[in-house]
N, C-alpha and C positions, 0 to 999 in steps of 0.2 A: 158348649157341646162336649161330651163324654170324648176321652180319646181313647182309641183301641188298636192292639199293637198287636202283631202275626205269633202265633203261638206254635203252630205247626202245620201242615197239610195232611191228608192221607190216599197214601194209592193200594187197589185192590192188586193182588199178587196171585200166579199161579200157584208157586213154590215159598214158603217163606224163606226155610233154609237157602234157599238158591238167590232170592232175594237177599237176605242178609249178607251170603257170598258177595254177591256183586257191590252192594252199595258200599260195601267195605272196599272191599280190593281197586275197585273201580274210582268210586266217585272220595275215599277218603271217609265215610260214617263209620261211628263204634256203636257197637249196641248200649241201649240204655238203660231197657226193661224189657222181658218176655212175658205173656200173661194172655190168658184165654176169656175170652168175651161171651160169657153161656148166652145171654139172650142173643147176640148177633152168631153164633157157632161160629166162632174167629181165633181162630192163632194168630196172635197180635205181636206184636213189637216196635217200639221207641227207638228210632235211632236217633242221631245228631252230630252235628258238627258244627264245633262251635256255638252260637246262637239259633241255627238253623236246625229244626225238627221237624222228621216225618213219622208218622204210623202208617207201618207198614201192615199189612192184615190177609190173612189167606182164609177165606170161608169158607167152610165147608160141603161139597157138592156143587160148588159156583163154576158155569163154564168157561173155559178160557175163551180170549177176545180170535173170533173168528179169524181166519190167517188172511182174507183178502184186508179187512181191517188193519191186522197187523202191517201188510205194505203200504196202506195209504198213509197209514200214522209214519211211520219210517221215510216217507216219501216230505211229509209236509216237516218232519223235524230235521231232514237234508238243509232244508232252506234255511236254517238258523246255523247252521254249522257251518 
């Protein structure tokens, strides 16, 4: 059986810049790469730390996650904290 090993995740962003801000300050990522995605319309960016990588992506016209959403996600991520 083939093995296969975690290369990165990606999460959808309102703000990239703002994104970038945080996952820097906050969680410790350095930017890795910036670059625009023409067929997905994406302001894109690599970050990582250490081994760990994420694509971060801000599309264009994409609505943000509705705010009753935003409390329940903030509510069930309480419980790991």
């Amino acid at each position: 059986m083939a093995e296969f090993t975690f290369h990165h995740g990606g999460v959808s962003v309102p703000s990239l810049d703002a994104a970038l801000e945080w996952y820097g300050r906050v969680l410790g990522f350095e930017l890795e790469k910036r670059f625009y995605i023409t067929a997905a319309r994406s302001d894109t960016a690599m970050v990582r730390k250490g081994p760990l990588r994420f694509e971060l992506f801000e599309v264009e016209g994409a609505a943000p996650l509705p705010e009753d959403r935003r409390r329940d996600l903030a509510r069930r991520m309480a419980v790991f904290a």
